[in-house]
C-alpha positions as CSV (number, residue, x, y, z in Angstrom):
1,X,0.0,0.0,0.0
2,X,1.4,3.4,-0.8
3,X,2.3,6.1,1.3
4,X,-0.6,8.9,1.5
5,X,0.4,12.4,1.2
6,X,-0.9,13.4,4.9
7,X,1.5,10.2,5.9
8,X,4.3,11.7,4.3
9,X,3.6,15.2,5.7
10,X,3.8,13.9,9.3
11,X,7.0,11.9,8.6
12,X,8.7,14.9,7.3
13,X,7.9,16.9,10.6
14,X,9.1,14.5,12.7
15,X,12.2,14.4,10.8
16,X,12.3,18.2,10.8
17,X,11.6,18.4,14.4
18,X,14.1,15.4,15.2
19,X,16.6,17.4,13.5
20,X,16.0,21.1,15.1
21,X,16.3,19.2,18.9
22,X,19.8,17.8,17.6
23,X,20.5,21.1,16.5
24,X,19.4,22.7,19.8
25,X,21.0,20.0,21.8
26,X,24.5,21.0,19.9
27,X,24.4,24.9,20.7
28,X,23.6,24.1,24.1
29,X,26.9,22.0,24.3
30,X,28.9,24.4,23.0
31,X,27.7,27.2,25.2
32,X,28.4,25.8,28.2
33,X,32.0,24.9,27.2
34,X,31.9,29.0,27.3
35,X,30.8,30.1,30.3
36,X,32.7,30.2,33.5
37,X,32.4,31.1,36.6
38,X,33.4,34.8,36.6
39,X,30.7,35.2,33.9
40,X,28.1,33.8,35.8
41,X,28.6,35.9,38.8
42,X,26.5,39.3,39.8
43,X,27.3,41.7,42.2
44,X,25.1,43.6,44.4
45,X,26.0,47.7,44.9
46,X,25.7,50.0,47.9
47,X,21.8,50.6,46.2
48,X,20.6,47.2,46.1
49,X,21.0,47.0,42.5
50,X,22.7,44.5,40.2
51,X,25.8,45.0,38.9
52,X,28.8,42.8,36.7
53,X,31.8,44.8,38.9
54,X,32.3,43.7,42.1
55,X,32.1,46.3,45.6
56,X,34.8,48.9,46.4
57,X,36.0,46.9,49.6
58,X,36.7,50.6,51.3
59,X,32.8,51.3,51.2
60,X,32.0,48.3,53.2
61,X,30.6,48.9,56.2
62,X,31.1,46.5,59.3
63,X,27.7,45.7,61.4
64,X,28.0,44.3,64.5
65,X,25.9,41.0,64.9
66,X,24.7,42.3,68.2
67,X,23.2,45.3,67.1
68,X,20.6,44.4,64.8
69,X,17.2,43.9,66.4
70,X,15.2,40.7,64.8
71,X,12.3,41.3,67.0
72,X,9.6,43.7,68.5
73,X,11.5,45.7,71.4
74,X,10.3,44.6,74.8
75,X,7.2,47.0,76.1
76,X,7.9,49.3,79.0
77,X,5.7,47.9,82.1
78,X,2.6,49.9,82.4
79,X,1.7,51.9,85.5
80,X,-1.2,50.8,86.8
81,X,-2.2,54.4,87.5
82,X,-2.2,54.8,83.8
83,X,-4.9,52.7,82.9
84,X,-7.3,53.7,85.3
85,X,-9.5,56.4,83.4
86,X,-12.7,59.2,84.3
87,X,-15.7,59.6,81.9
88,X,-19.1,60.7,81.3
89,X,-21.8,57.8,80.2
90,X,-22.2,59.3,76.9
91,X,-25.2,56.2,76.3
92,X,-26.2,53.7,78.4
93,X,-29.2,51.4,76.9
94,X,-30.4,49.1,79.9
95,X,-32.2,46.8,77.8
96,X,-29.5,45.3,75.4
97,X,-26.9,46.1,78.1
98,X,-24.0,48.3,76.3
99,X,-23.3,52.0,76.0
100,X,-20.5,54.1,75.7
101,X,-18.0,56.1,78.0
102,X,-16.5,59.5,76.9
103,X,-13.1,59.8,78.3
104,X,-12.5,63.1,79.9
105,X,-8.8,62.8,78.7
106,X,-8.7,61.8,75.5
107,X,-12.7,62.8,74.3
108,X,-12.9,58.9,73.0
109,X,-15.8,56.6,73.2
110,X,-15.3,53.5,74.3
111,X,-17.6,50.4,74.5
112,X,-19.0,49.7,78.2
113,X,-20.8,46.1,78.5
114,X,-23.2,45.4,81.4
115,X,-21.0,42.3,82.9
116,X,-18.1,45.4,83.3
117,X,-19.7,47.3,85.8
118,X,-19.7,46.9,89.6
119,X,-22.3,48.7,89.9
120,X,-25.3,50.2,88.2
121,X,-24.6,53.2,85.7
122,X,-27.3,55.9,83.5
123,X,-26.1,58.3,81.0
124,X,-24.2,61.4,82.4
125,X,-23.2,59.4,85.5
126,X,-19.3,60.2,86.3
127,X,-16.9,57.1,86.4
128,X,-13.9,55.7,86.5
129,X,-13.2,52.7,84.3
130,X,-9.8,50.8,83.5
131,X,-9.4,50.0,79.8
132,X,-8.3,46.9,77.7
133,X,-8.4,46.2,74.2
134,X,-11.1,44.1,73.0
135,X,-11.7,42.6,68.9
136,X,-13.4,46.2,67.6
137,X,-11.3,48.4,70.2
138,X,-11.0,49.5,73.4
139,X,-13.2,48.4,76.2
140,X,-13.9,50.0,79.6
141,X,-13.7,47.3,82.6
142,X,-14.5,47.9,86.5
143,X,-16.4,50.8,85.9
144,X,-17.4,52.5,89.5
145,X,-19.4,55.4,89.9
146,X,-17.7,58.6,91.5
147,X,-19.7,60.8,94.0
């Protein structure tokens, strides 16, 4: 049975093909006969950026291992004094249990929950509150009424 044109056609590519990897395969071998090691190597500059010529070794700066800081510096201790606060009750909604303290400091409004207070407060009561942080903000806790 003779060979059909598109039969033909395909064997051709495949020897085309066959013959362009070979090709490849050869310029590849002789390329890396070429390249050595100083041409492969990149420098960094002063900036960060790229470069073929290696660093001026009298720009170098020495860095002490000791005084480079991997982590978040340690927090002063808080004074206790410090987190104790006076408001108004800006809003104070018995029913769901929540309102909101305006500090006389600061004029911020923070969130007051019912299970917070010692005792029971209305809007424009004076207090004192401490504060922590909570998911949405801050949060007054212990809040006591002031006479």
């Amino acid at each position: 049975m003779p060979d059909t044109w598109n039969k033909k056609e395909r064997e051709k590519k495949k020897q085309q093909n066959k013959k362009e990897k070979e090709e490849k395969k050869q310029e590849r071998k002789e390329n890396s006969k070429k390249g050595d090691l100083a041409n492969m190597l990149a420098y960094l500059d002063e900036n960060g950026n790229l470069s073929l010529t290696p660093p001026d070794p009298r720009k170098r700066i020495v860095i002490e291992a000791a005084d480079i800081n991997v982590s978040v510096p340690k927090q002063q201790p808080l004074n206790p004094e410090d987190l104790i606060r006076k408001g108004i009750v800006s809003f104070f909604n018995d029913a769901k249990g929540y309102g909101f303290i305006k500090d006389s400091d600061t004029q911020e409004s923070i969130f007051v929950h019912a299970n917070s207070l010692t005792e029971p407060i209305k809007e424009n009561n004076k207090v004192i509150f401490e504060v922590e942080s909570g998911p949405k903000g801050l949060n007054a806790v212990n809040v006591k009424l002031v006479n």
